[in-house]
N, C-alpha and C positions, 0 to 999 in steps of 0.2 A: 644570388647571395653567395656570399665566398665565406668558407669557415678558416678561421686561424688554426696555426700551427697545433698550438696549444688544444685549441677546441678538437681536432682530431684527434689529436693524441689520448684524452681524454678518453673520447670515445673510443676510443680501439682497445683502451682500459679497459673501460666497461662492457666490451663485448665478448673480451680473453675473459673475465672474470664471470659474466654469465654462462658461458661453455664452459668452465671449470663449473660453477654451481651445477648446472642441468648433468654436468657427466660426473659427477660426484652422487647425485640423489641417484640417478640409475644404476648405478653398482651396491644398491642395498640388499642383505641378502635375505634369502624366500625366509618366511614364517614355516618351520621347520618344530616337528617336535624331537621334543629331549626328555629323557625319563625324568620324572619329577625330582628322585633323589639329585640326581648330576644338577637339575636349575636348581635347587636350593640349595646345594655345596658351591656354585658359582656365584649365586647370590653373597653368598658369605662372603665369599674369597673377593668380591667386587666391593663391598662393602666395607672391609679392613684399609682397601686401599684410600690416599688420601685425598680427599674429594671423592671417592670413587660413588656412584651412581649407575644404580643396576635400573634396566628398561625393558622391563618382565616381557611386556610384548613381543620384542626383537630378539631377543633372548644376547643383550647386550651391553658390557659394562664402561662406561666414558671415563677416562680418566686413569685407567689401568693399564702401569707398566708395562710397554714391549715381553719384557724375557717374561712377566709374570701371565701375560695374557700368550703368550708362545708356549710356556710350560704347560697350562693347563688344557693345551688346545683350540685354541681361539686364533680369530685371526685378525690382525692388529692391522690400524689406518691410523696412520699420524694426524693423520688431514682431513677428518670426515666431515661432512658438511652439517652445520647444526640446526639444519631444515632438511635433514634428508628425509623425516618422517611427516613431514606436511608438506601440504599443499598450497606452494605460494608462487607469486611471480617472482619475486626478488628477496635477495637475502643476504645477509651481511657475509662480510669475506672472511672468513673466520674460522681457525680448525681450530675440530674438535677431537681427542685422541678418542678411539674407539675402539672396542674388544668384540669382535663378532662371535657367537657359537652354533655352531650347524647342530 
């Protein structure tokens, strides 16, 4: 059986796009604590922002500004993948901006 130009290409699509998922979820960073005051002054600060959406567990907020999530000490990904906290085979291509805090 012979695959079309197209049908390859495809798939080589799909396969650059799985290794960009799997090495996107591996660079999540550890479950770190932070003095409570510092999470609830982030929380704030994630929350003003628009859409912004704080993720208590990770201690991480999506959708918050580069210089704002740089200022407060965070560390910013344009690009995170928005299954980086599950557990799946596959998942849409899709960034998500994301504010990490150690």
């Amino acid at each position: 059986m012979k695959l079309s130009d197209k049908t390859i290409k495809i798939l080589i699509i799909l396969l650059i796009g799985s290794a960009f998922i799997f090495n996107m979820q591996k660079n999540v960073f550890s479950k770190t604590k932070i003095d409570s005051k510092k999470i609830n002054f982030l929380k704030t600060e994630c929350l003003k922002q628009n859409n912004g959406e704080w993720l208590e567990k990770y201690n991480e907020c999506e959708n918050m500004p580069q210089k704002t999530c740089e200022k407060l000490g965070g560390v910013y990904n344009e690009c995170a993948s928005p299954c980086r906290h599950m557990k799946v085979d596959a998942c849409i291509t899709l960034c998500q901006p994301v504010c990490s805090f150690k």
